[in-house]
C-alpha positions as CSV (number, residue, x, y, z in Angstrom):
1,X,9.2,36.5,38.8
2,X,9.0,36.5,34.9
3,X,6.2,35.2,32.8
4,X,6.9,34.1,29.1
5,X,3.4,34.4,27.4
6,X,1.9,33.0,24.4
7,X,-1.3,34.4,23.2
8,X,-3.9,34.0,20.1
9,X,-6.1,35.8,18.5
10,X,-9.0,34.2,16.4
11,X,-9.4,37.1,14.3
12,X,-6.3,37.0,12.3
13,X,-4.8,33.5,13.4
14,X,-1.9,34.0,14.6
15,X,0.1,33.9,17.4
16,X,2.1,35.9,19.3
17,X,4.9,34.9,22.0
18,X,6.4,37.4,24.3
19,X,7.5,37.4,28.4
20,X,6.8,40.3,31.1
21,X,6.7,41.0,35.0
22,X,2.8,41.4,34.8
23,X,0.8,39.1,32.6
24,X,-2.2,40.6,33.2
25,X,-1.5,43.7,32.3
26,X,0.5,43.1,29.3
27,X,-2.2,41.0,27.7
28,X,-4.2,44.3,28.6
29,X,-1.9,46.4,26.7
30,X,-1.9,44.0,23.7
31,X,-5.6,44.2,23.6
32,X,-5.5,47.9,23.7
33,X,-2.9,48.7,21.3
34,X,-1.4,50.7,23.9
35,X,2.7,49.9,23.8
36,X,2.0,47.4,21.5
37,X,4.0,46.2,18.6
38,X,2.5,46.3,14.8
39,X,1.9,42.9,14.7
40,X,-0.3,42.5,17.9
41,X,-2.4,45.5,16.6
42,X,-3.4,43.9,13.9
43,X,-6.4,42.6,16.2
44,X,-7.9,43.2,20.0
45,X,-9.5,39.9,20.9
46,X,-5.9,38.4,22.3
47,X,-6.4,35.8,24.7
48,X,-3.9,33.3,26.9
49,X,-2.9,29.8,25.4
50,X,0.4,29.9,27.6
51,X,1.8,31.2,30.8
52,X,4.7,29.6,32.4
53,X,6.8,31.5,35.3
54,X,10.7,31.9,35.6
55,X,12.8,32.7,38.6
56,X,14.4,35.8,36.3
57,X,14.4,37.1,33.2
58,X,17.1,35.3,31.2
59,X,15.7,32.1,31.6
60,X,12.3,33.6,30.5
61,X,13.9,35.3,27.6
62,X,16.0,32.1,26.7
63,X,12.6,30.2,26.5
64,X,10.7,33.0,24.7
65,X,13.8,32.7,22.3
66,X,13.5,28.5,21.9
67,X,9.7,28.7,21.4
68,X,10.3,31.6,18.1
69,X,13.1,29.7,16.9
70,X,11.3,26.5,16.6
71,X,8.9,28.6,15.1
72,X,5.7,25.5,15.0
73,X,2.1,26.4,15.6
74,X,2.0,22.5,16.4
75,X,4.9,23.5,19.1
């Protein structure tokens, strides 16, 4: 299974959409700063306002690419 991910963080306002195996862990990570990109270091208290599942990767990576291009905090 793959999980396309959309979290927040109230600190900076802004959102951040990504997918992974392990959600759990990789919201861990983005907290952290551990392999985590420049923009999610920008602030620790990340939390969930999406999960959704795929059967494999492409799909999740197709959606994770919809949701950026649309590009809408309303979205």
């Amino acid at each position: 299974m793959h999980y396309l991910y959309v979290i927040y963080s109230s600190s900076i306002n802004k959102y951040y959409v990504g997918e992974t195996i392990d959600v759990v862990e990789r919201l861990q990570q983005h907290k952290s700063g551990y392999y985590a990109g420049s923009y999610t270091k920008q602030a620790i208290d990340w939390e969930f306002r999406l999960i959704l599942e795929f059967d494999n990767i492409s799909q999740a990576r197709r959606a994770e690419a919809f949701i950026k291009r649309i590009n809408s905090r309303i979205y």
